[in-house]
PDB file of N, CA, C and O in Angstrom, chain B, residues numbered from 101:
ATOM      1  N   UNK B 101    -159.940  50.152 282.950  1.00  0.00           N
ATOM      2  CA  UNK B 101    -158.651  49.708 283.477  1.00  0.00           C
ATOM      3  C   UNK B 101    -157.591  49.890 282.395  1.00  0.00           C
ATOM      4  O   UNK B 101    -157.879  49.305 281.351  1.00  0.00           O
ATOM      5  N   UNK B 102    -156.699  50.404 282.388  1.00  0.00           N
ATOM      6  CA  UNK B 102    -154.847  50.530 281.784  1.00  0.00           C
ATOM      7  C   UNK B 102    -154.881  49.839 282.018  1.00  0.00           C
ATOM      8  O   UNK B 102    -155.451  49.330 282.983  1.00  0.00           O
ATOM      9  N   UNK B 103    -154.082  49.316 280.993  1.00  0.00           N
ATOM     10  CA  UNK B 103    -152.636  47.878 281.087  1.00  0.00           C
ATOM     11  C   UNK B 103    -151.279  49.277 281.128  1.00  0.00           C
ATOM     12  O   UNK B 103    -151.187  50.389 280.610  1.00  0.00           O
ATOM     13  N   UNK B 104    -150.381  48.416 282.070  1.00  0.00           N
ATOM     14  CA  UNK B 104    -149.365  49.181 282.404  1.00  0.00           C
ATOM     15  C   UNK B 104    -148.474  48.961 281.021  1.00  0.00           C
ATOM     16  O   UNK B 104    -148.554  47.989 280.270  1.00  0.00           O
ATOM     17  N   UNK B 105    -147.638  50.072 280.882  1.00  0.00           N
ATOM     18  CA  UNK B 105    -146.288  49.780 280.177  1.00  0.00           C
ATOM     19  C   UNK B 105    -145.423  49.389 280.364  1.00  0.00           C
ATOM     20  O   UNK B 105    -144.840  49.692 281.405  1.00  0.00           O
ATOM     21  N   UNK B 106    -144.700  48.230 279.171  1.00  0.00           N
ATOM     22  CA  UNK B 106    -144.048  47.301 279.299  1.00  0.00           C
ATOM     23  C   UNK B 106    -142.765  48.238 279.303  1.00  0.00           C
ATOM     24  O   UNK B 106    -142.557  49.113 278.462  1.00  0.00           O
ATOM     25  N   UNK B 107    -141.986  47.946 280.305  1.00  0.00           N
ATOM     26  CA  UNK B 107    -140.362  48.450 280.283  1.00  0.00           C
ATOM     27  C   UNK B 107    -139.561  48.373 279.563  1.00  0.00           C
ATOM     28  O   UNK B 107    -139.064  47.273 279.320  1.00  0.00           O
ATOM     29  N   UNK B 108    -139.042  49.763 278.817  1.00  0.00           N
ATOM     30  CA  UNK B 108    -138.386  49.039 278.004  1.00  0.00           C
ATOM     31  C   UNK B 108    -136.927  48.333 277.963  1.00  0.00           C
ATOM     32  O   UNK B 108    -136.273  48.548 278.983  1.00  0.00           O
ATOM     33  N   UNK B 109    -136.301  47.546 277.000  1.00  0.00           N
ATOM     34  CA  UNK B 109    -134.879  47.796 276.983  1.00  0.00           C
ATOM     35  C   UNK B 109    -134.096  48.030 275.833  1.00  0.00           C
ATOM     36  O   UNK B 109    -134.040  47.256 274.878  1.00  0.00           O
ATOM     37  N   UNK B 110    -133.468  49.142 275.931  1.00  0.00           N
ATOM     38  CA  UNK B 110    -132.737  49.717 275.136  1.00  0.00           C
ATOM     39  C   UNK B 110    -131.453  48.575 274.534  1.00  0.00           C
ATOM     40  O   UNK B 110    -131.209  48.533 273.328  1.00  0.00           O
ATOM     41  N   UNK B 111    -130.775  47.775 275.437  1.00  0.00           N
ATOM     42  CA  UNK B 111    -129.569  46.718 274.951  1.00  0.00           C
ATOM     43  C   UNK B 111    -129.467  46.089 276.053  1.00  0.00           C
ATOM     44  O   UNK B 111    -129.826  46.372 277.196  1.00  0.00           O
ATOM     45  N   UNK B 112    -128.484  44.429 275.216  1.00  0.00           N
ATOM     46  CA  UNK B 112    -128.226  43.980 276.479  1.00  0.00           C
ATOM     47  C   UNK B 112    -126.897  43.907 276.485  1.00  0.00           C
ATOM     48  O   UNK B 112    -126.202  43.863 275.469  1.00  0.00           O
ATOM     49  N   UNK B 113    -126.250  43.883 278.327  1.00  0.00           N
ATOM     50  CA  UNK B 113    -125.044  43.614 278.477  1.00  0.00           C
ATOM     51  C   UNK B 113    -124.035  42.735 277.209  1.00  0.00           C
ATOM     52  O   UNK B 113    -124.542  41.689 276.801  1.00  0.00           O
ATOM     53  N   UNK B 114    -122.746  43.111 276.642  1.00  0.00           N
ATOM     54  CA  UNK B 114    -122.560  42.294 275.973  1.00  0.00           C
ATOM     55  C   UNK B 114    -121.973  40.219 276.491  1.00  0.00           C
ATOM     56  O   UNK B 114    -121.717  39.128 275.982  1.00  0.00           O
ATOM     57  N   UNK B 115    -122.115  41.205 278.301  1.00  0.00           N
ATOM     58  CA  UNK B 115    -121.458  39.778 278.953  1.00  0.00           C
ATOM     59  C   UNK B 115    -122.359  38.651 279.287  1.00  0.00           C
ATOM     60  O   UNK B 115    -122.068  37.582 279.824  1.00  0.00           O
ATOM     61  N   UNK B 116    -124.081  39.301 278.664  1.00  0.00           N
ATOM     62  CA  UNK B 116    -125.050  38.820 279.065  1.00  0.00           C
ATOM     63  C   UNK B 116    -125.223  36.902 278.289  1.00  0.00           C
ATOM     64  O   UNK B 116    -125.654  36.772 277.143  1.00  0.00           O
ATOM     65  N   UNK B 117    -124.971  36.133 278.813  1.00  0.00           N
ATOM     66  CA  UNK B 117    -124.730  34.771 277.714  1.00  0.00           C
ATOM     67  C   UNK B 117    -126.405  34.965 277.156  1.00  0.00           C
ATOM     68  O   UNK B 117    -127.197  35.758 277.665  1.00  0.00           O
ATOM     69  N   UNK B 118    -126.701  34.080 276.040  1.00  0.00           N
ATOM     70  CA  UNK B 118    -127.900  34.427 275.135  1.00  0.00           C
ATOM     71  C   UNK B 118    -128.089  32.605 275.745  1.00  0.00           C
ATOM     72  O   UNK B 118    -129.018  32.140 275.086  1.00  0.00           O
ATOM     73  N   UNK B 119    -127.687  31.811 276.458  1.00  0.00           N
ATOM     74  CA  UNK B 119    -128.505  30.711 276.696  1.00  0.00           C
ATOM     75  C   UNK B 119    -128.174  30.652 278.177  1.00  0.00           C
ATOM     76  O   UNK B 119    -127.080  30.869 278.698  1.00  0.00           O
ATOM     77  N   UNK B 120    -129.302  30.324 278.753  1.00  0.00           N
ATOM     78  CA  UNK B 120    -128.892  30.206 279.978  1.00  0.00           C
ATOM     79  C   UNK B 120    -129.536  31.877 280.979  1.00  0.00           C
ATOM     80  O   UNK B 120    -130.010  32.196 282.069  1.00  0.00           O
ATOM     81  N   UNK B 121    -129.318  32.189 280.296  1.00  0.00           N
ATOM     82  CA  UNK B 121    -129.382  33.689 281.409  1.00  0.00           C
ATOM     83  C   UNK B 121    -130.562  33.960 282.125  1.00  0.00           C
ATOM     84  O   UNK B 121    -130.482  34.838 282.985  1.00  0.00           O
ATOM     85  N   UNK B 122    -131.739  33.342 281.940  1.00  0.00           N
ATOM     86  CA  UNK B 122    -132.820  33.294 282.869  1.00  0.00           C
ATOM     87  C   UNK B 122    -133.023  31.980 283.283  1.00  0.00           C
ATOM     88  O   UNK B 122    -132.759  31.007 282.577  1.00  0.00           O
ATOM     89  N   UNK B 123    -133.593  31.911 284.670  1.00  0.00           N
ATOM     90  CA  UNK B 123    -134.317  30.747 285.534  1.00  0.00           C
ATOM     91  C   UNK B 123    -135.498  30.851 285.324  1.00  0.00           C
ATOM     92  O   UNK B 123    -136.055  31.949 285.299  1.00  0.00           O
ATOM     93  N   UNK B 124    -135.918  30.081 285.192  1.00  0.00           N
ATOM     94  CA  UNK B 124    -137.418  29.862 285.790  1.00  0.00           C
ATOM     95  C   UNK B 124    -138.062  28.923 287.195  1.00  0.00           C
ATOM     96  O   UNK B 124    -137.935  27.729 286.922  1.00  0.00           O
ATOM     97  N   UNK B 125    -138.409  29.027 287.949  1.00  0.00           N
ATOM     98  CA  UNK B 125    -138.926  28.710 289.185  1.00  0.00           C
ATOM     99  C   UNK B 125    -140.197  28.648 289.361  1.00  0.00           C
ATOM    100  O   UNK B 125    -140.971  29.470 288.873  1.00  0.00           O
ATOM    101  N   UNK B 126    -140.483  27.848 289.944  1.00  0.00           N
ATOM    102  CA  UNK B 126    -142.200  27.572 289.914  1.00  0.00           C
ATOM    103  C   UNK B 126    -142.440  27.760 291.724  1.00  0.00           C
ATOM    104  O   UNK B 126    -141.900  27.064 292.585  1.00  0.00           O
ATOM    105  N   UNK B 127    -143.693  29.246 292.017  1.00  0.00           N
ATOM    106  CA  UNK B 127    -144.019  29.358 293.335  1.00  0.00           C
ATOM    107  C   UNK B 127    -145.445  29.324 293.381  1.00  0.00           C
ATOM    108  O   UNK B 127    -146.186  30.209 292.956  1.00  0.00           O
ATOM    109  N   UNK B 128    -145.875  27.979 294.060  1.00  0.00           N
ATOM    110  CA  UNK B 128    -147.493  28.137 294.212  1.00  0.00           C
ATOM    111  C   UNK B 128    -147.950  28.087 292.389  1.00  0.00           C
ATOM    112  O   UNK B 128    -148.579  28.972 291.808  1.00  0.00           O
ATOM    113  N   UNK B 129    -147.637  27.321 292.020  1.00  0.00           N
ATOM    114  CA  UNK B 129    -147.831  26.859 291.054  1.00  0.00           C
ATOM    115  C   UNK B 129    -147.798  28.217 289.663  1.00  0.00           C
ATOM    116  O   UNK B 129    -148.476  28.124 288.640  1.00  0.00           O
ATOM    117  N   UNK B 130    -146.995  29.216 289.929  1.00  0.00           N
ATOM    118  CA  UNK B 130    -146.928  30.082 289.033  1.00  0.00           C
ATOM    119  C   UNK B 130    -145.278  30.104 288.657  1.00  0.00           C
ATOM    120  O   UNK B 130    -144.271  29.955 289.348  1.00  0.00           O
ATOM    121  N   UNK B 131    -145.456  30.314 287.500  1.00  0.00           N
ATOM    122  CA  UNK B 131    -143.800  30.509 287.036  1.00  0.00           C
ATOM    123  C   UNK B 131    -143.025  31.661 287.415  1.00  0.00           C
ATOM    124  O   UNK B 131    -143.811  32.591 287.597  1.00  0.00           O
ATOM    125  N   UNK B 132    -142.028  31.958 287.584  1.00  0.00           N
ATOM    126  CA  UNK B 132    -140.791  33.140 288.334  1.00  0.00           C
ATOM    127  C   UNK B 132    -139.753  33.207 287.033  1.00  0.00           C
ATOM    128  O   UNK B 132    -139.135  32.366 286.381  1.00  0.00           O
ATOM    129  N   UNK B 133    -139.865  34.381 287.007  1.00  0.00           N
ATOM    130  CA  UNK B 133    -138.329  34.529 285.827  1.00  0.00           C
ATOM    131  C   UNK B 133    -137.816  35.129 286.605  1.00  0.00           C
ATOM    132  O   UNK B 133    -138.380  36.075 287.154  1.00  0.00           O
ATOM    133  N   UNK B 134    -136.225  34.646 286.966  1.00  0.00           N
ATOM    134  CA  UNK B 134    -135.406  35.450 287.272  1.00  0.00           C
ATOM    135  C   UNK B 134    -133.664  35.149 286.505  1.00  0.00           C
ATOM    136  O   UNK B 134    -133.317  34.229 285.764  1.00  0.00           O
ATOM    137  N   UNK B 135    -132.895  36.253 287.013  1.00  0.00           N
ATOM    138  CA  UNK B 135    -131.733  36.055 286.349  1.00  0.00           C
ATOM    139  C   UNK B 135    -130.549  34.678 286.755  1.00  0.00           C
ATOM    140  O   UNK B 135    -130.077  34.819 287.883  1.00  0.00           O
ATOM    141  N   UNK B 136    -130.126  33.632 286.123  1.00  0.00           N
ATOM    142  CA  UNK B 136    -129.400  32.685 286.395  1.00  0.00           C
ATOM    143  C   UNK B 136    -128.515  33.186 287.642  1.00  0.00           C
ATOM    144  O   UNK B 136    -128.369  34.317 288.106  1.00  0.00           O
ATOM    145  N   UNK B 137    -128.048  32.112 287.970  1.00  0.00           N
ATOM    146  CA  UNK B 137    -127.146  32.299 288.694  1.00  0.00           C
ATOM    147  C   UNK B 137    -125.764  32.815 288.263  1.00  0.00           C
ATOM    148  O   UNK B 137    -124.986  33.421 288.999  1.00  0.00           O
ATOM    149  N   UNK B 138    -125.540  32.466 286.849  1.00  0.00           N
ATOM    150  CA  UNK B 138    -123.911  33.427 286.378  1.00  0.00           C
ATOM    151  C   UNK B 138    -124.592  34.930 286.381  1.00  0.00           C
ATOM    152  O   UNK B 138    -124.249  35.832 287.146  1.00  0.00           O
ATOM    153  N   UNK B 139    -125.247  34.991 285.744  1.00  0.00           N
ATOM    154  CA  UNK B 139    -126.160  36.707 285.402  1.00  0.00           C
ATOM    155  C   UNK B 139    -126.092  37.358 286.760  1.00  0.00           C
ATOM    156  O   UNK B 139    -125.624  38.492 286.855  1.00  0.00           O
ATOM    157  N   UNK B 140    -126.649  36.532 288.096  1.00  0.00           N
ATOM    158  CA  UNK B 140    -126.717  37.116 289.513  1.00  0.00           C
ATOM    159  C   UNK B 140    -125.070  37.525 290.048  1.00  0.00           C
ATOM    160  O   UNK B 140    -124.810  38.576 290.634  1.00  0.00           O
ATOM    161  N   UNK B 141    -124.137  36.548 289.734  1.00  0.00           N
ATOM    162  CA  UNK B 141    -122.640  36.798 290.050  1.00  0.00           C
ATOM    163  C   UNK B 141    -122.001  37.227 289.406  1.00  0.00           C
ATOM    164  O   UNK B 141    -120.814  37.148 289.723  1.00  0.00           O
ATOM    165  N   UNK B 142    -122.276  37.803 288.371  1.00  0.00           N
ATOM    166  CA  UNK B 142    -122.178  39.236 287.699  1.00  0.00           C
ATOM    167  C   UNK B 142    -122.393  40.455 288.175  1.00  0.00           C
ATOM    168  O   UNK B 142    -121.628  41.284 288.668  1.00  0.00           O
ATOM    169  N   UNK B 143    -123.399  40.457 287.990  1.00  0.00           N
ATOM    170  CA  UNK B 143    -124.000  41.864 288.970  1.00  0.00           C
ATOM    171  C   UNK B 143    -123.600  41.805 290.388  1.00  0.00           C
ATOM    172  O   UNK B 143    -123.796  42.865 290.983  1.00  0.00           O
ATOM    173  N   UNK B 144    -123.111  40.888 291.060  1.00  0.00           N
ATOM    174  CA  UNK B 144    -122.782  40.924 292.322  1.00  0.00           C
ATOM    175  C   UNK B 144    -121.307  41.275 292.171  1.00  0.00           C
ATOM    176  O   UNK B 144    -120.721  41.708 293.163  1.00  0.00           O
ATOM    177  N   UNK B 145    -120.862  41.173 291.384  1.00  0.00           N
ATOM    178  CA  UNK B 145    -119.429  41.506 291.031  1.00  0.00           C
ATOM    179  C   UNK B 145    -119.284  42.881 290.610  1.00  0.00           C
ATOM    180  O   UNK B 145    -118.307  43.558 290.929  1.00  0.00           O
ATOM    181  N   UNK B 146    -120.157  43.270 289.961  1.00  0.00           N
ATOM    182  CA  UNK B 146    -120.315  44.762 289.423  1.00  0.00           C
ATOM    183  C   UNK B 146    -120.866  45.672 291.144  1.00  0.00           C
ATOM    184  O   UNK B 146    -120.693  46.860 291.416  1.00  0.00           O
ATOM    185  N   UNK B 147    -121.365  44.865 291.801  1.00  0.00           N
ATOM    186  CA  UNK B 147    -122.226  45.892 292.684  1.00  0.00           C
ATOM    187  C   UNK B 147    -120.459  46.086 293.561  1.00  0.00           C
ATOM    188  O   UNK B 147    -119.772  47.105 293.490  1.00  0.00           O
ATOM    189  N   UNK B 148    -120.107  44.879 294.279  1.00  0.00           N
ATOM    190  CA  UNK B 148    -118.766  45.173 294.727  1.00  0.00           C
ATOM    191  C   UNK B 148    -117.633  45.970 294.472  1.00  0.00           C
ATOM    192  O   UNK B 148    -117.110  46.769 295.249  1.00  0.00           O
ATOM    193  N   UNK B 149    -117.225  45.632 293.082  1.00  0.00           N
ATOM    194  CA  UNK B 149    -116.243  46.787 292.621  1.00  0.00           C
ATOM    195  C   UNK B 149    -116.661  48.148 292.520  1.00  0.00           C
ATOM    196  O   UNK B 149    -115.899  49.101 292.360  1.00  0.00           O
ATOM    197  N   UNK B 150    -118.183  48.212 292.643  1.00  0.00           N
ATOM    198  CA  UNK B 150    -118.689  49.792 292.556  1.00  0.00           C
ATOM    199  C   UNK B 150    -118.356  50.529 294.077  1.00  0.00           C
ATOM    200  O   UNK B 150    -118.076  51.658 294.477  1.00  0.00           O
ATOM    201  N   UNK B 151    -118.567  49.175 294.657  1.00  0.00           N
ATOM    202  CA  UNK B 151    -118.633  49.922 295.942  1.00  0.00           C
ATOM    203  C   UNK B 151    -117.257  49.853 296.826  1.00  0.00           C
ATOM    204  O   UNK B 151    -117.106  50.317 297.956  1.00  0.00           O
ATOM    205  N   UNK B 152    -116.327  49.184 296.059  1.00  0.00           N
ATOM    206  CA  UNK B 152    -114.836  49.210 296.374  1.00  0.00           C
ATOM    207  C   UNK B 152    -113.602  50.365 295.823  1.00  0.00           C
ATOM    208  O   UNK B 152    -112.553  50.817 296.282  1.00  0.00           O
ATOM    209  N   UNK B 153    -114.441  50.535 294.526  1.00  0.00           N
ATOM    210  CA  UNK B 153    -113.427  51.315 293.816  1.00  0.00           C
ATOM    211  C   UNK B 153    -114.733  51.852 292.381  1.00  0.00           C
ATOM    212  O   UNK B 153    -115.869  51.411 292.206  1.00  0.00           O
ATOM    213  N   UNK B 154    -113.959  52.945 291.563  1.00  0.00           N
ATOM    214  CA  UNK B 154    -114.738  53.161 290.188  1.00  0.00           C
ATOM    215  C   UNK B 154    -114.876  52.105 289.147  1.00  0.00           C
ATOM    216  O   UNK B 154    -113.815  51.489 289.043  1.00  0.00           O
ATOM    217  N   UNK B 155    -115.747  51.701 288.386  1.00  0.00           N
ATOM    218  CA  UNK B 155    -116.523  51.204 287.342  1.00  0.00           C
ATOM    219  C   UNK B 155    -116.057  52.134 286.427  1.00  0.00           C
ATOM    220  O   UNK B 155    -116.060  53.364 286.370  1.00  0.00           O
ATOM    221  N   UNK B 156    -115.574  51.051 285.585  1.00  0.00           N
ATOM    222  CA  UNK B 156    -115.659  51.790 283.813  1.00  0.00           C
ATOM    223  C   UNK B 156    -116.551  52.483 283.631  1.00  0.00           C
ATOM    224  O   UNK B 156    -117.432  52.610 284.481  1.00  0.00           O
ATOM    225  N   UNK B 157    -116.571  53.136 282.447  1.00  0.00           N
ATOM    226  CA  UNK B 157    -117.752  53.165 281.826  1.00  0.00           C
ATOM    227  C   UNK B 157    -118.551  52.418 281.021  1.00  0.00           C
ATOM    228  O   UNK B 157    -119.747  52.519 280.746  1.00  0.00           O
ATOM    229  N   UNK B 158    -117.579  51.537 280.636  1.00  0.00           N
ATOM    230  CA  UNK B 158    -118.639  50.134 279.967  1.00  0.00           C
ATOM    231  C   UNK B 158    -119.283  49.089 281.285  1.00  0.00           C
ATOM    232  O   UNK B 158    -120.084  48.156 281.237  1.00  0.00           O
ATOM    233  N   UNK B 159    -118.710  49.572 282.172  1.00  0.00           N
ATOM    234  CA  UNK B 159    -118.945  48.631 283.393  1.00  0.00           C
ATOM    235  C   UNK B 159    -120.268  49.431 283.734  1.00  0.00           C
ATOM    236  O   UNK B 159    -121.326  48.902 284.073  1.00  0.00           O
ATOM    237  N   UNK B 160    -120.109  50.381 283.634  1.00  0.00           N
ATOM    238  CA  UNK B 160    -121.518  51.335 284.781  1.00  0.00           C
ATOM    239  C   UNK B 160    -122.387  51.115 283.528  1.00  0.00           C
ATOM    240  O   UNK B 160    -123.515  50.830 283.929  1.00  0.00           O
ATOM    241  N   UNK B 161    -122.342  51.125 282.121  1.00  0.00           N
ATOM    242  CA  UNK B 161    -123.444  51.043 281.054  1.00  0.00           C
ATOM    243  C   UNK B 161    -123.892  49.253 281.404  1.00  0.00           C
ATOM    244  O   UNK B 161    -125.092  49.042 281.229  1.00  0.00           O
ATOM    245  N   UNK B 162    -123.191  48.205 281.790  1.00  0.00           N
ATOM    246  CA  UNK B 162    -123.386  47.035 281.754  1.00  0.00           C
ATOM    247  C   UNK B 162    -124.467  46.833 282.815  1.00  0.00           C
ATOM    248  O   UNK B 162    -125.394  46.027 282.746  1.00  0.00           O
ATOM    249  N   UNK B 163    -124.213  47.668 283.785  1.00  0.00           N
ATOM    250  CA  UNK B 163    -124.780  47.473 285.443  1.00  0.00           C
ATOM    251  C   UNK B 163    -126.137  48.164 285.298  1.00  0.00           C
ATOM    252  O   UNK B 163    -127.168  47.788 285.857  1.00  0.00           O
ATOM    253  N   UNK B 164    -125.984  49.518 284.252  1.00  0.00           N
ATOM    254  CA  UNK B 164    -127.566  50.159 283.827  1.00  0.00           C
ATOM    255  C   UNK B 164    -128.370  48.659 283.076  1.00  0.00           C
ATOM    256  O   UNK B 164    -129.417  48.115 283.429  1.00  0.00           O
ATOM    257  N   UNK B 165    -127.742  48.409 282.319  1.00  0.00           N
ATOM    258  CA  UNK B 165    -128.024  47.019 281.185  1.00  0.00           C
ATOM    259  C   UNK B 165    -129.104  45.782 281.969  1.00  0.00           C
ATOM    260  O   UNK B 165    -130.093  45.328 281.393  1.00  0.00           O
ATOM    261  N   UNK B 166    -128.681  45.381 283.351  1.00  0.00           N
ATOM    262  CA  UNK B 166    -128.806  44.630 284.272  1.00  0.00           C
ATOM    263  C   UNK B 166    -129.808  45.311 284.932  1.00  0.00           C
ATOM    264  O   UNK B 166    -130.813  44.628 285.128  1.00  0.00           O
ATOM    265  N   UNK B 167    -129.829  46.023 285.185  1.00  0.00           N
ATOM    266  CA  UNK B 167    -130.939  46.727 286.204  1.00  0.00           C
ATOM    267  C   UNK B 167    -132.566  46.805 285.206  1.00  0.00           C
ATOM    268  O   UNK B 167    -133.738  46.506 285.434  1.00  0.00           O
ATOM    269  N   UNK B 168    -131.876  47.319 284.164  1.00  0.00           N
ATOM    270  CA  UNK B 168    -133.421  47.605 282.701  1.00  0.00           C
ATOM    271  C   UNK B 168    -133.819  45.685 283.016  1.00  0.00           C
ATOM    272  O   UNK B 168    -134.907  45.419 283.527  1.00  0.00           O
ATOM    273  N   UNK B 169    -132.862  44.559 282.663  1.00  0.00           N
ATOM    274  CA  UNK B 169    -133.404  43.748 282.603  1.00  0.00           C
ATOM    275  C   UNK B 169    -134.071  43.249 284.203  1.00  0.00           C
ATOM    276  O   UNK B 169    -135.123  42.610 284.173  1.00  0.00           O
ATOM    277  N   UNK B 170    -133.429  43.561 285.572  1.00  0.00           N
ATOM    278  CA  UNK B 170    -134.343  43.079 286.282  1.00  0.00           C
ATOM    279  C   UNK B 170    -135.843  44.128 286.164  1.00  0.00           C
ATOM    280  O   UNK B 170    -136.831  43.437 286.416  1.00  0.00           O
ATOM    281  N   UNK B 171    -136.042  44.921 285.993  1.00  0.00           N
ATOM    282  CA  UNK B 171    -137.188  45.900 285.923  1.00  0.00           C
ATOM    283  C   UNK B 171    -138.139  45.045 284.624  1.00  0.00           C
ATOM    284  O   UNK B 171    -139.326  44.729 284.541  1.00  0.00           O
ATOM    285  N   UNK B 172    -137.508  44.955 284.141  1.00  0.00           N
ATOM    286  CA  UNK B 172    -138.127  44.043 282.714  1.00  0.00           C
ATOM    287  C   UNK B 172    -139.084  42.661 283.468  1.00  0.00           C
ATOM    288  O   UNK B 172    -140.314  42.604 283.470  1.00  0.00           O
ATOM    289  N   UNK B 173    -138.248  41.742 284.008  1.00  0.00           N
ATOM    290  CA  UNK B 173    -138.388  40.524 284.664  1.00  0.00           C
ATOM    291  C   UNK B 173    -139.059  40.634 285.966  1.00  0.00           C
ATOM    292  O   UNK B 173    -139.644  39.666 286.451  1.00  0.00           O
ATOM    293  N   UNK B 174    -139.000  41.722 286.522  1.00  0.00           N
ATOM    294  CA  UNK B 174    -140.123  42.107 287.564  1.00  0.00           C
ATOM    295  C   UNK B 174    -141.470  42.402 287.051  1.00  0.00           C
ATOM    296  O   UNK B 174    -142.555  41.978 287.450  1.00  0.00           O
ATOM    297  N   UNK B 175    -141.172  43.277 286.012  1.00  0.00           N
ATOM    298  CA  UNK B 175    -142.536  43.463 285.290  1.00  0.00           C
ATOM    299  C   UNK B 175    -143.599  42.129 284.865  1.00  0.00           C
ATOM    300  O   UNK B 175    -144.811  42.237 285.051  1.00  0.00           O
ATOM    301  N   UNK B 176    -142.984  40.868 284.276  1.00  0.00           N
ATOM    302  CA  UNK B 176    -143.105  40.157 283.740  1.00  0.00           C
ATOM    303  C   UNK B 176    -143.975  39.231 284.611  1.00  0.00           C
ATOM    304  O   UNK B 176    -145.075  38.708 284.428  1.00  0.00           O
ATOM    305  N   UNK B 177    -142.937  39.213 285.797  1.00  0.00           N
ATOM    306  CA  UNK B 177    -143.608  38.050 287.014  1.00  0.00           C
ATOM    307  C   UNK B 177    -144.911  39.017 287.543  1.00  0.00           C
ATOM    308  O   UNK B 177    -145.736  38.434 288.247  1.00  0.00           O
ATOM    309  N   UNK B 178    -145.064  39.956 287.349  1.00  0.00           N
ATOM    310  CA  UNK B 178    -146.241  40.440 288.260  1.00  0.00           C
ATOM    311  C   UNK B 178    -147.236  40.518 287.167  1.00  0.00           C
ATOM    312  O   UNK B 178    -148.387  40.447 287.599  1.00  0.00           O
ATOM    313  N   UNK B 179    -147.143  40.645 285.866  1.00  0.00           N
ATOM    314  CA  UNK B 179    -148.099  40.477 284.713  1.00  0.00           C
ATOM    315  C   UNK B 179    -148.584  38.966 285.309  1.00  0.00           C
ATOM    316  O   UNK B 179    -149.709  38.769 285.769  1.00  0.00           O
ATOM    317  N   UNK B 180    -147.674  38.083 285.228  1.00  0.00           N
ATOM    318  CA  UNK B 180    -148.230  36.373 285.575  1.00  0.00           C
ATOM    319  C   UNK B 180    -148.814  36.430 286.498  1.00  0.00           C
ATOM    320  O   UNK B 180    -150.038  36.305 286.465  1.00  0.00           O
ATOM    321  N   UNK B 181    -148.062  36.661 287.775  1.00  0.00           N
ATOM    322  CA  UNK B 181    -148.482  36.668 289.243  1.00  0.00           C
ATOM    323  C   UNK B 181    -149.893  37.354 289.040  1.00  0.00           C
ATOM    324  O   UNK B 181    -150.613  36.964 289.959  1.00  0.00           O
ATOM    325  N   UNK B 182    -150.527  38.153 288.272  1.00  0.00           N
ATOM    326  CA  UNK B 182    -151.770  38.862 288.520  1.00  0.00           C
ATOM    327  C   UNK B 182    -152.634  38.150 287.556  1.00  0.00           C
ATOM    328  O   UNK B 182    -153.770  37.998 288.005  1.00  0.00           O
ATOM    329  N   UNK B 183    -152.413  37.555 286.103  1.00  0.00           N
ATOM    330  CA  UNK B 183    -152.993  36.282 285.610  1.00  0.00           C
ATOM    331  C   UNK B 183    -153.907  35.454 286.448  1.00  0.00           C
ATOM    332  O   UNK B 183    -155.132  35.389 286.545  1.00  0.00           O
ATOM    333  N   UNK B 184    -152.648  34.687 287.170  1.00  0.00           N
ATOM    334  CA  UNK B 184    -152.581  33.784 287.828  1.00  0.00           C
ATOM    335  C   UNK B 184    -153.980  33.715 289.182  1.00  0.00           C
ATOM    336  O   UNK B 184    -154.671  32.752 289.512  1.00  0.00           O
ATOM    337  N   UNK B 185    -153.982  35.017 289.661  1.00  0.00           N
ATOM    338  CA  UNK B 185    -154.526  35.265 290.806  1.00  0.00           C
ATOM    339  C   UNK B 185    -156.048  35.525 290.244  1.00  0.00           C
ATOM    340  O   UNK B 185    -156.857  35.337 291.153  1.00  0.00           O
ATOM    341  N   UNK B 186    -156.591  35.857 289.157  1.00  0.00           N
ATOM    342  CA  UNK B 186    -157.391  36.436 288.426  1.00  0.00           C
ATOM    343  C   UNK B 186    -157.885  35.171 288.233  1.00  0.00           C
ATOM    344  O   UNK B 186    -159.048  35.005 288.603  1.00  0.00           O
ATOM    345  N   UNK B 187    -157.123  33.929 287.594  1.00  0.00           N
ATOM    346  CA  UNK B 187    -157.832  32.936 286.775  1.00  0.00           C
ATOM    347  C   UNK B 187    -158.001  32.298 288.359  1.00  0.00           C
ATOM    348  O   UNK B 187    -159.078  31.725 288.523  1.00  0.00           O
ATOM    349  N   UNK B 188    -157.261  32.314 289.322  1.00  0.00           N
ATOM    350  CA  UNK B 188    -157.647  31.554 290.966  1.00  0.00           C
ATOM    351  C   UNK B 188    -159.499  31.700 291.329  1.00  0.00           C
ATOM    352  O   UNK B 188    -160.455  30.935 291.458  1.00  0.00           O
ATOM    353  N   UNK B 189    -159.154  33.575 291.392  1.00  0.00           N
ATOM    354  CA  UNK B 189    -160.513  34.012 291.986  1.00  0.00           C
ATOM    355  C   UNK B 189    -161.730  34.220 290.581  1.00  0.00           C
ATOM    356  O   UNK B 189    -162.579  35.107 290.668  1.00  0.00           O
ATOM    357  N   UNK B 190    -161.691  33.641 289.801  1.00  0.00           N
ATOM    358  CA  UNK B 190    -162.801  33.090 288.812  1.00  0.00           C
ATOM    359  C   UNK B 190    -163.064  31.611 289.015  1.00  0.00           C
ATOM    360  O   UNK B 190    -164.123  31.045 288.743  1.00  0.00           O
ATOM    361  N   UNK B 191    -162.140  31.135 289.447  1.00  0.00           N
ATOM    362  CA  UNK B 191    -162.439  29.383 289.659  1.00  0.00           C
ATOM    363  C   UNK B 191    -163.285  29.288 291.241  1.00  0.00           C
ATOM    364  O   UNK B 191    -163.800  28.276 291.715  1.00  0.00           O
ATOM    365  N   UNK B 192    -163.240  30.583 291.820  1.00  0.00           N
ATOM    366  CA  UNK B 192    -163.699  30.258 293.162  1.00  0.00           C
ATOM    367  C   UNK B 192    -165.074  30.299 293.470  1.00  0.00           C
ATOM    368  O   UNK B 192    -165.461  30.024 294.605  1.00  0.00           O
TER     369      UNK B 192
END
């Protein structure tokens, strides 16, 4: 069996706050990282003006920035999520 590769990220947004910027959520007793709610209305702000009008170019590098980190944080929850399911069906 491979272990998959971890995604990388090259930088983060500089609008990205350094406290706060991830949630954590607990489903079925496993932890969820996802992006806060300012981090989410960000990118929801970036997805709109993209689709209203042109994005900077620091804007379209910010929105690449955001995307590496949800790919990152997807990666992350399914590393757990498959932990999780592994240590289930050994207890069974």
């Amino acid at each position: 069996m491979t272990n998959p590769l971890l995604p990388t990220l090259n930088n983060l947004p500089a609008t990205l706050p350094l406290e706060g910027a991830i949630s954590i959520e607990i489903h079925a007793g496993t932890p969820i990282f996802r992006a806060s709610s300012v981090v989410q209305n960000r990118i929801e702000l970036l997805l709109s003006k993209q689709q209203n009008s042109q994005l900077t170019q620091e804007e379209e590098q910010e929105l690449d920035s955001y995307e590496e980190i949800d790919d990152y944080l997807s990666f992350i929850n399914r590393v757990v999520r498959n932990i999780a399911q592994n240590q289930n069906n050994q207890t069974i």
